[in-house]
BAKEBA-437585 format. One record per atom (N, C-alpha, C): x, y, z. Coordinates in steps of 0.02 Angstrom, whole numbers, plus 50000, padded with zeros to 5 digits. Layout:
! residues N
XYZ ...
This chain:
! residues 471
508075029351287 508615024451286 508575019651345 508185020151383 508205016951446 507725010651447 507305010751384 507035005651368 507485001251331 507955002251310 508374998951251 508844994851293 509145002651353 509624999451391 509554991351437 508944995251474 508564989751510 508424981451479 508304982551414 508114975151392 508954972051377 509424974751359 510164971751354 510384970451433 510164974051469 510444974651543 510054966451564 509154965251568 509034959451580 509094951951557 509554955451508 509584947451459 510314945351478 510864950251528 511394947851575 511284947151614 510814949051643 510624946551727 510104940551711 509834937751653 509634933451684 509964928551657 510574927651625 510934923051596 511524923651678 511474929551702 512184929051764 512734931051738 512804933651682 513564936151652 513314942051633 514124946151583 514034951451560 513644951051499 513574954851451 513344953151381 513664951651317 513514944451296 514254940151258 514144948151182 514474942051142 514364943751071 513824947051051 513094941151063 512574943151042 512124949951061 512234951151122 512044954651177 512464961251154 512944962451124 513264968451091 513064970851039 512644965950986 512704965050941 511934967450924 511444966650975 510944969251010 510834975651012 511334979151076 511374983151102 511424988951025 511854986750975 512074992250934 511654993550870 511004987050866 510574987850839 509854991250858 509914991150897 509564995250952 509655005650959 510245003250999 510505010250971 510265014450909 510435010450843 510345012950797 509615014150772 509215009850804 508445008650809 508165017550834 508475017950873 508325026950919 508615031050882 509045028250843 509335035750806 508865038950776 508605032450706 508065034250652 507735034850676 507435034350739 506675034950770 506605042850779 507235043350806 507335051750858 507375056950784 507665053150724 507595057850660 507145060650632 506515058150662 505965055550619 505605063950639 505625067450711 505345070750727 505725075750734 505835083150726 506295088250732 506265088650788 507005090450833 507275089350890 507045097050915 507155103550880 506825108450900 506725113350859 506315119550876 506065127550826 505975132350899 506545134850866 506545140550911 506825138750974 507285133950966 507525134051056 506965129451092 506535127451067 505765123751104 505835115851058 505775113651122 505715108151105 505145101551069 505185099651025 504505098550962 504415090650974 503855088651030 503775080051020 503285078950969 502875082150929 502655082650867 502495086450831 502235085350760 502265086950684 501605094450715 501335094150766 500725099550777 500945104950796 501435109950790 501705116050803 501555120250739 502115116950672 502105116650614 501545117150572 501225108850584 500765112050558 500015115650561 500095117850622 499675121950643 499835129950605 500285129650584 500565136950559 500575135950484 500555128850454 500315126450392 499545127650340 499355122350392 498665119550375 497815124550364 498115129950377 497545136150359 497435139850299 498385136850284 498405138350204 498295133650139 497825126650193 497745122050135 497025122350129 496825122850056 495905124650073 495775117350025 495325115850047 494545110849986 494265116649945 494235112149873 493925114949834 493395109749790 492865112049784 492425109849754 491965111949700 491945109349651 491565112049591 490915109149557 490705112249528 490095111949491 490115112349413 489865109249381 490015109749285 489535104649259 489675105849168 489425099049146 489755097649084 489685092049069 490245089249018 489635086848956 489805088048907 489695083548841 489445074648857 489095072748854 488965064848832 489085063148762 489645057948768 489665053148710 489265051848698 489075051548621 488395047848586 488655043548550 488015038948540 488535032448478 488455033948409 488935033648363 488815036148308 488125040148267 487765035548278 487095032648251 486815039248256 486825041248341 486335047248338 486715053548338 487205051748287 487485059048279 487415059548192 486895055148175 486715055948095 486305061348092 486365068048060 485535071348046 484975070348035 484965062847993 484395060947964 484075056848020 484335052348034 484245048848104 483995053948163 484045060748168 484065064948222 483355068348212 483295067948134 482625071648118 481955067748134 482315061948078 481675055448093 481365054048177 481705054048203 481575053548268 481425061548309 481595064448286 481185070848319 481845071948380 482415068748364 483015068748437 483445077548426 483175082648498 483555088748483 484195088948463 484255095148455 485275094848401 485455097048433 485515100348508 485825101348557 486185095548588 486845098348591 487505090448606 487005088748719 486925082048728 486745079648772 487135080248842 486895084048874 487545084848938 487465083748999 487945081949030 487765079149117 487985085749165 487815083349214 488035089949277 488395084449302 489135088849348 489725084749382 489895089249419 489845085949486 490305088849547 491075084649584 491465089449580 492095088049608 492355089349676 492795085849703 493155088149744 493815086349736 494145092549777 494955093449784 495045095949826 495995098749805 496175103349884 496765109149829 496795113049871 497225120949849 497585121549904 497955125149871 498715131349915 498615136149912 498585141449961 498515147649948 499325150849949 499545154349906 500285155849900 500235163249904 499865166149918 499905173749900 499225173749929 499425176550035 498925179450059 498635186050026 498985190750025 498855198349999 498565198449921 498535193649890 498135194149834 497755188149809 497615184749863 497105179049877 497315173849814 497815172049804 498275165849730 498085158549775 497715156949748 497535148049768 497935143849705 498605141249717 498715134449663 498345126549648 498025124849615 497995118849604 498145116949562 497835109549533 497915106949503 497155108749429 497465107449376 496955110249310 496285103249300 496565098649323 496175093249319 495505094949391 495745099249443 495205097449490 494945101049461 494775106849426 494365111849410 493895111649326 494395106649288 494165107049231 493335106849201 493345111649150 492555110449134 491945114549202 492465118249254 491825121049326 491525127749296 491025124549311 490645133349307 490595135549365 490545132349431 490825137749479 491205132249529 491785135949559 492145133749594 492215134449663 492145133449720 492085136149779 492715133249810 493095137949843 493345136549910 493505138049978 493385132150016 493195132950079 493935130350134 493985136150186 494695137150203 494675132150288 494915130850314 494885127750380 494655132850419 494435137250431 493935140750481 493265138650455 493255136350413 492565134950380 492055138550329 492495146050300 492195150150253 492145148750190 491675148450159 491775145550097 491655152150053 492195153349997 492095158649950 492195157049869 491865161249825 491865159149757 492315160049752 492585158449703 493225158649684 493525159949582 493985164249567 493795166049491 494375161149478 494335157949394 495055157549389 495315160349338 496045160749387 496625164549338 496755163449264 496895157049273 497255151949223 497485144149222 497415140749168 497535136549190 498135134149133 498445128649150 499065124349107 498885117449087 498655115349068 498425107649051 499115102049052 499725107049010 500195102748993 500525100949060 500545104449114 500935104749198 500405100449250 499735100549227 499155102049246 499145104649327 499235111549299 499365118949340 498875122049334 498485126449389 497875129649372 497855135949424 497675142349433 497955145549463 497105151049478 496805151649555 496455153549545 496245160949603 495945164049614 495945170349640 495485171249704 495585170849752 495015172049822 494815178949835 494325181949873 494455187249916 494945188449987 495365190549967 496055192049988 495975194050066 495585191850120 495435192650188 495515188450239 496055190650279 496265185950329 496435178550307 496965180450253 497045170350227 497575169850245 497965163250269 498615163850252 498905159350234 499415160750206 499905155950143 500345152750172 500675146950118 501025142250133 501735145950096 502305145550151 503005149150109 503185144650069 503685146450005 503895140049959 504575140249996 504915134549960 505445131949960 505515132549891 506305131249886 506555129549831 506665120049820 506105122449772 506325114049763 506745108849740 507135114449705 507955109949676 508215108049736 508085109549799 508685106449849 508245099649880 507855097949865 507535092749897 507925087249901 507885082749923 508345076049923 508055071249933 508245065649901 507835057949907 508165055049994 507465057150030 507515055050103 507165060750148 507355066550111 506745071750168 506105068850179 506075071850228 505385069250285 504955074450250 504385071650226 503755077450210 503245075450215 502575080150241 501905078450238 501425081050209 500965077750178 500635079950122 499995080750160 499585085650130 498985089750155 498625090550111 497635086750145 497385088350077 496705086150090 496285084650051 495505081650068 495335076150034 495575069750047 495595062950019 494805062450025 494615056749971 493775057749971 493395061750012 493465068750001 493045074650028 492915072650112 493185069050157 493335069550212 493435074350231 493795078450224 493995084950261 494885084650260 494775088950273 495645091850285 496315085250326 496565082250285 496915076750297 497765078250313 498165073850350 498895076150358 498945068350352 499465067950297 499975061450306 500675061650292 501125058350314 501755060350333 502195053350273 503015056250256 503305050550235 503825054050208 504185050650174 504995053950152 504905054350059 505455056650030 505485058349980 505605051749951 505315048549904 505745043749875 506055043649793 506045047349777 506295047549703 506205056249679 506675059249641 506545064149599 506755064549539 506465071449495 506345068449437 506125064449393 505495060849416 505085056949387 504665059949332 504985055349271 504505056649196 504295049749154 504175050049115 503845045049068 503285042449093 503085045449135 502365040549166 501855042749130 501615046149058 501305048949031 500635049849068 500815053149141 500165059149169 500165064949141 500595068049112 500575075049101 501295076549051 501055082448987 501535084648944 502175083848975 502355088549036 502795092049069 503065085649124 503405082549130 503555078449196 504275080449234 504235081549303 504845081149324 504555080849418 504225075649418 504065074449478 504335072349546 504275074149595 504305072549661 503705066349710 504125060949684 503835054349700 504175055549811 503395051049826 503425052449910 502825046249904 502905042049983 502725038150010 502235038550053 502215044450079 501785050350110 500865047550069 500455045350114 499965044150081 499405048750059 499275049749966 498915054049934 498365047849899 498055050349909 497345048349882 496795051849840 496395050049815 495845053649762 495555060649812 495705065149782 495305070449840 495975076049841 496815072649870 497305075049892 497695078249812 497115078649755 497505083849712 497445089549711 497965094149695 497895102349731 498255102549803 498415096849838 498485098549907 499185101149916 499465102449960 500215102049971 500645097150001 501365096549980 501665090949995 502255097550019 502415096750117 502845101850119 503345096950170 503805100250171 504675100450230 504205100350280 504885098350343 504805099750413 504655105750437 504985108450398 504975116750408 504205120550403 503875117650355 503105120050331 503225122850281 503805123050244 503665124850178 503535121150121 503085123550071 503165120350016 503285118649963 503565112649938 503835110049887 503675108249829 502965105649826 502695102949796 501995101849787 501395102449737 501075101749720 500675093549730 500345090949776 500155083349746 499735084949695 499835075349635 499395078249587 498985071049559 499455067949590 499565059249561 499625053349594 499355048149588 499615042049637 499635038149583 500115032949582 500225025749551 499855022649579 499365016449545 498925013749592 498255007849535 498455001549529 498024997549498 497184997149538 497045000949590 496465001449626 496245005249644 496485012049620 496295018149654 496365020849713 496805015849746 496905018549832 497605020349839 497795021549868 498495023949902 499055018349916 499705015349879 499795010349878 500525012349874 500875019649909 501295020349923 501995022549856 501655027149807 501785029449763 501445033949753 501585041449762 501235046149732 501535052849717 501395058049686 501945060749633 501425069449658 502005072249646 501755081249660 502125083849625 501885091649603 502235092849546 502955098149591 503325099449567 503895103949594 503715108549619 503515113949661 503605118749674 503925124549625 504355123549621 504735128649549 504435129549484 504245123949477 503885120849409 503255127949439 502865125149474 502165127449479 502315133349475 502785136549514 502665144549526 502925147849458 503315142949414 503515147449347 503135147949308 502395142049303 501945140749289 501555147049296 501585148649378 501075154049408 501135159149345 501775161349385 502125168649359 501715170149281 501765165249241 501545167249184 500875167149181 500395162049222 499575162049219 499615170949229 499855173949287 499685180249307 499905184049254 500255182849215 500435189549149 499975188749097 499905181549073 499435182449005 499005176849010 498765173849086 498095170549082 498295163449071 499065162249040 499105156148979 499795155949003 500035148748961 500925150548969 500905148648898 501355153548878 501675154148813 502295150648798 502465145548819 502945143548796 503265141648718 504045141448707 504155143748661 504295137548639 504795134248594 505135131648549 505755130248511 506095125648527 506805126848480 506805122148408 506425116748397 506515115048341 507045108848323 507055106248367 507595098548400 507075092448412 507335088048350 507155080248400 507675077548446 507585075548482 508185073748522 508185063848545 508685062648563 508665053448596 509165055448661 508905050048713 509305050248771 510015045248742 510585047248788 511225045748764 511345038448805 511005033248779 511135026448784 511955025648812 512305020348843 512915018348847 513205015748770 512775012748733 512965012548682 513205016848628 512555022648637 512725024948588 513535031748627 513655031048677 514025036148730 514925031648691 514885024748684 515385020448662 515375025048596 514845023148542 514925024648485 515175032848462 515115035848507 515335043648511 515975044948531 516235038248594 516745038848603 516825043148681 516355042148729 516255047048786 516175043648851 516445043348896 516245039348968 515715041148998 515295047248992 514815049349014 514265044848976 513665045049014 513105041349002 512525045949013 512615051849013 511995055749046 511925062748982 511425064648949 511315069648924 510785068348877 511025069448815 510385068148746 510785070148672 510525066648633 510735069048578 510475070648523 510655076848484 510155080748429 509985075248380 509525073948363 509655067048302 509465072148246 508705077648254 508535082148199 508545088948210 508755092848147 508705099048186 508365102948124 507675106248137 507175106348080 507405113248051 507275114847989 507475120447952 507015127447974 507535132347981 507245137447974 507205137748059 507315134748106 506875134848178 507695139348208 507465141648276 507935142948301 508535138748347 508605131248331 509115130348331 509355129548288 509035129048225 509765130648157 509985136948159 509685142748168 510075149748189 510575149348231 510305145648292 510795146348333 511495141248328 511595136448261 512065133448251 512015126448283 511445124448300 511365116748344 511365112348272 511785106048286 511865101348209 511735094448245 511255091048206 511335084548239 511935079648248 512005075448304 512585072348336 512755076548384 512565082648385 512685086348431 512585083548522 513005083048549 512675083248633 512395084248694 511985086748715 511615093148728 511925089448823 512205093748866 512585090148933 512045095548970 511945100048953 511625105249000 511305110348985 510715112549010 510175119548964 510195124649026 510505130549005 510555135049068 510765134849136 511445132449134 511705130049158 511455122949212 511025118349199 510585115649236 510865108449199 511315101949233 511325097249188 510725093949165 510975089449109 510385087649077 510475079249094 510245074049111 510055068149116 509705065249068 509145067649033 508835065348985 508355070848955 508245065548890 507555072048851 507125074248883 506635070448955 506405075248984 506585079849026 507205083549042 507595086849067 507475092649018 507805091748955 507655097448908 507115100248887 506745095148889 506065099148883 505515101648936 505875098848999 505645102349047 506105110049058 506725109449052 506975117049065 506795120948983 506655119648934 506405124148883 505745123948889 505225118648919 504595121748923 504465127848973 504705128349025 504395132949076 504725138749068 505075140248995 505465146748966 504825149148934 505005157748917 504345161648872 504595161048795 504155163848757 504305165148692 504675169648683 505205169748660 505785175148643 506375177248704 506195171248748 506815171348799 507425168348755 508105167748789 508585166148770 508935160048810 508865153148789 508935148748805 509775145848793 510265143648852 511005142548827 510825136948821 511175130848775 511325124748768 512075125248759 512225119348821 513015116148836 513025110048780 513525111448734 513515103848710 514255100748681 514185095048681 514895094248644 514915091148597 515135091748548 515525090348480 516025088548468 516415086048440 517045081348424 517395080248478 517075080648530 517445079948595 517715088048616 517395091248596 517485099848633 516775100748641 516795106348707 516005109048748 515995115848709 515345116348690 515135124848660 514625125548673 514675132748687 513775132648706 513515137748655 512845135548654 512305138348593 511895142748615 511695147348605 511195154148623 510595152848599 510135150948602 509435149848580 508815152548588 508645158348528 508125162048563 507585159348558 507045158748592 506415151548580 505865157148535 505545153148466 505015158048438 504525152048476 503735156948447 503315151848453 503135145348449 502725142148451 502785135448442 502345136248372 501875140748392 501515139548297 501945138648235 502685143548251 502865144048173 503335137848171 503315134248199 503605127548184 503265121448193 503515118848142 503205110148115 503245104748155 503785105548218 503515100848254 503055101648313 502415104848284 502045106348382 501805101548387 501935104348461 501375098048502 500805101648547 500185101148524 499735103148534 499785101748622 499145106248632 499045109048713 498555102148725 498195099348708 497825094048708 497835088848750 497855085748809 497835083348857 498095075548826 497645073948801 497745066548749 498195066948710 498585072448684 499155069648645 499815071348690 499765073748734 500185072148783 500785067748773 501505069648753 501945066548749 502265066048663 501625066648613 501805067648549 502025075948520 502245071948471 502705078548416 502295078548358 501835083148340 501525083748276 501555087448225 501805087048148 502125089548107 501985091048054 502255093048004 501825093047914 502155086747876 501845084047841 502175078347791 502955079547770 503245076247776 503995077147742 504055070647696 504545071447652 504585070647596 505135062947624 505095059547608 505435051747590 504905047447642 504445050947667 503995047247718 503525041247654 503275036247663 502895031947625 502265031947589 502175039247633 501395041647606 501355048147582 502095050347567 502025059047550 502015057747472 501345063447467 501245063447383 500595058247382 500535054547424 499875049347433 499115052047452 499625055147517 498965053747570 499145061447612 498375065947616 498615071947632 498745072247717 498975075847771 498585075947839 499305078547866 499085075947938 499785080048002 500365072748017 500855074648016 501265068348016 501415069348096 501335062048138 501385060148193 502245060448190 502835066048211 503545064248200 503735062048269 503585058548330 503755056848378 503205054448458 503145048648461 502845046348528 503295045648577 503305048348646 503635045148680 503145039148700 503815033348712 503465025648749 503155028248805 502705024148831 502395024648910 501715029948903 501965037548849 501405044348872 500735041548843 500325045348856 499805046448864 499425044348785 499965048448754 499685049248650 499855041148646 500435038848670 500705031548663 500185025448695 499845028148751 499395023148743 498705024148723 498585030748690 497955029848656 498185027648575 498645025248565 498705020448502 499275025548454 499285029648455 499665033848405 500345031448405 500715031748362 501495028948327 501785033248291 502665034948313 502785038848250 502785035448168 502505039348141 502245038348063 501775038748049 501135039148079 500495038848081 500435044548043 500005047547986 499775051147952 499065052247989 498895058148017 498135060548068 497825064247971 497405061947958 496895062947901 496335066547930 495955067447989 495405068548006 495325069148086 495215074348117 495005076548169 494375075948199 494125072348231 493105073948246 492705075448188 492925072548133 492705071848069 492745077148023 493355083648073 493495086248001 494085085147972 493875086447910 494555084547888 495285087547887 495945083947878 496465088247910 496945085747826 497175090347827 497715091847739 498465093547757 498405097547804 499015099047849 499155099047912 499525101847937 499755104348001 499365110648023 499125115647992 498755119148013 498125118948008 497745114347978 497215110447986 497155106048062 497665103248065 497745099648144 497635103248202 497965109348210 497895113348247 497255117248252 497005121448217 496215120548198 495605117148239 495795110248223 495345103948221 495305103448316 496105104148344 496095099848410 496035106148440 496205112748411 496125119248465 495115118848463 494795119248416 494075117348410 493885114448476 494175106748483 493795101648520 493755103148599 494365108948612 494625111348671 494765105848716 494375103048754 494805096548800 494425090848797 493785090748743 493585084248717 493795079948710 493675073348702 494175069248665 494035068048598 494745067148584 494755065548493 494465060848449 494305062548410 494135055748379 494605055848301 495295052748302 495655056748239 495615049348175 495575051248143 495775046248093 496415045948049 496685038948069 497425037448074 497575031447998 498055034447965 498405030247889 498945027347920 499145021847926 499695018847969 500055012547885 500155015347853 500335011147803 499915010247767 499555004647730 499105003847691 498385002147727 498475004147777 497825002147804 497695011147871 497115008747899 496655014647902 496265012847948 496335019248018 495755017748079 495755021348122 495305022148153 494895028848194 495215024648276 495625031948284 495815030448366 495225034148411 495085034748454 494915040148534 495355041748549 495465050248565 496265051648615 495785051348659 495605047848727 495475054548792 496105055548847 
């Protein structure tokens, strides 16, 4: 303060008076200048006093490792030489053409005593071996657990010796303004720290991933910093980085980690069955516009509303009717459709899901036990590329039922992923990687086959007809 003081103090002595208006006016902008400054750094831990972020994360940063992999992927071919006859004439082998690819990333170790590294499913995808190497400099193979495509959650196993972990937080209490720094290996540099505040939560529609409910930070993440951690002052962590917004590939002060909560519910289940099983209720749903909140007759503006509720699924058991209002899922309010389908995705199969809703202007809540997703018509495949769609069996007043056989596209969200590789609700999918599809369980089939290939589906959009790419 004595720098602050001092410059208000010389600008009266050299005028010869006290300090008018301006000179107050100064002084209290100033002031306030040291507040946020003095915020910026924790004042103390433990009674000791902290002039920087290196106490912390010195008690952090051992639990953030690089990971790097090895694999090989499929090469696209152009049609042509995927003819037989063409393949023979030319003497070209029938073995699919493949490249070798090395990656880098970064991991969490969450579980010293049983060596649990979290990342991300994208740094690892397609590795035949994975290594990671810890800040003492040991590098060890590494197995994996499991992975989630739809979270893109991936969960993998060390030798369990002298590691140590990063504590979680709960990440529901986060707040738009905590101070956090993200940790990680931006273009395979090495072990990186950058610092910044929270700026947004609950971030969805950005069609990166099935599952959205992100923790947007300012905190600079870059290519390299997926898998890393994004933690508190404290050193705990919150969040997963996974993502940056960015027309150039660099760091441009937008970048997204997945929840903490999210991940570890994620975990929990990689460690039981390898997979997450998530279940199903059998609801299309729309976010509750102001308009349509008038047309209902409600001052609230925040929830969703049932528009379909498919036969036979378990929310017609459980009594869910469309117009219905869905305000809250386990006791957790709801803001929008990705709300609900984030608190019913990270549920198991045959859990029991409450829905708060209201109806004629009275709240009831609905018991919902979730079945699989197979035995119902609207799945949405695990598939990276359809990401964001609802895929179904033909129903009957549609334009092409009785026409044209295949999987009926019943919902895109705007912005995802399925939405900008061209798909629309109505689209009739006829053909998978050229096999052919008659139903809904033909679809499933076709894209469980391709595993994380990309698609090549063939799409009836009215009277006309054309071959998308998902990747």
């Amino acid at each position: 303060m004595s720098v602050q003081r001092g410059l208000v103090d010389g600008m009266a002595m050299a005028s010869g008076q006290r300090p008018g208006r301006f000179g107050a006016l100064l002084l209290t902008a100033l002031l306030l200048w040291a507040q946020a400054v003095s915020a910026v750094i924790p004042v103390a831990e433990d009674g000791k006093m902290l002039p920087t972020l290196a106490p912390m994360l010195e008690k952090v940063t051992p639990g953030v490792v690089n990971i790097s992999t090895e694999g090989h992927v499929e090469v696209p071919l152009n049609p042509l030489f995927q003819d037989p006859v063409f393949r023979h004439f030319f003497n070209l082998p029938q073995m699919p053409l493949e490249r070798k690819f090395t990656s880098l990333g970064s991991g969490v170790i969450v579980d010293a005593g049983k060596g649990l590294v979290l990342t991300n499913n994208h740094v690892i995808a397609n590795a035949d071996q994975i290594t990671v190497t810890l800040r003492d400099g040991r590098s060890l193979d590494a197995e994996l657990v499991g992975t989630d495509p739809e979270t893109d959650v991936a969960l993998l196993r060390i030798p369990a010796e002298d590691l140590t972990e990063v504590p979680m937080a709960d990440s529901d209490k986060v707040r738009v303004g905590d101070f956090v720094v993200a940790i990680g290996n931006p273009f395979g540099l090495g072990q990186t720290v950058t610092s910044g505040i929270v700026s947004a939560l609950g971030r969805s529609g950005t069609g990166i991933e099935s599952y959205e409910n992100f923790i947007q930070t300012d905190a600079s993440i870059n290519p390299g910093n997926s898998g890393g951690a994004l933690v508190n002052l404290r050193g705990e962590l919150i969040g997963i980085n996974t993502a940056i917004f960015s027309k150039t590939g660099g760091n441009i002060g937008i970048g997204f980690a997945i929840p903490v909560n999210m991940a570890k519910a994620v975990m929990e289940q990689l460690l039981e069955y390898g997979e997450v099983n998530r279940g199903k209720v059998g609801v299309l749903t729309q976010d509750l516009t102001p308009e349509l909140a008038r047309a209902f007759g409600l001052k609230r503006h925040h929830g969703v509303v049932i528009v379909e509720v498919e036969p036979g699924s378990p929310a017609e058991e459980a009594g869910l009717q469309p117009g219905d209002i869905v305000v809250a899922v386990n006791g957790r309010k709801v803001r929008n459709g990705a709300d609900v389908r984030n608190f019913v995705g990270l549920q198991r199969v045959g859990s029991e899901v409450t829905f708060e809703i209201l109806r004629d202007g009275k709240r009831l809540e609905k018991k919902v036990k979730l079945a699989p997703r197979e035995s119902l018509s609207g799945q949405s495949t695990r598939h990276p590329a359809l990401a964001g769609a609802t895929i179904g069996e033909m129903v009957e007043g549609h334009p092409l039922y009785g026409r044209v056989e295949g999987a009926l596209v019943l919902q895109v969200e705007p912005g995802s992923r399925a939405w900008r590789n061209g798909l629309r609700r109505g689209d009739v999918i006829t053909s998978v990687n050229r096999q052919r599809v008659r139903n809904l369980k033909d679809f499933i089939a076709a894209v469980s086959k391709a595993g994380t290939k990309p698609l090549v589906v063939r799409v009836q959009r009215g009277n006309a007809a054309a071959f998308l790419v998902l990747k």
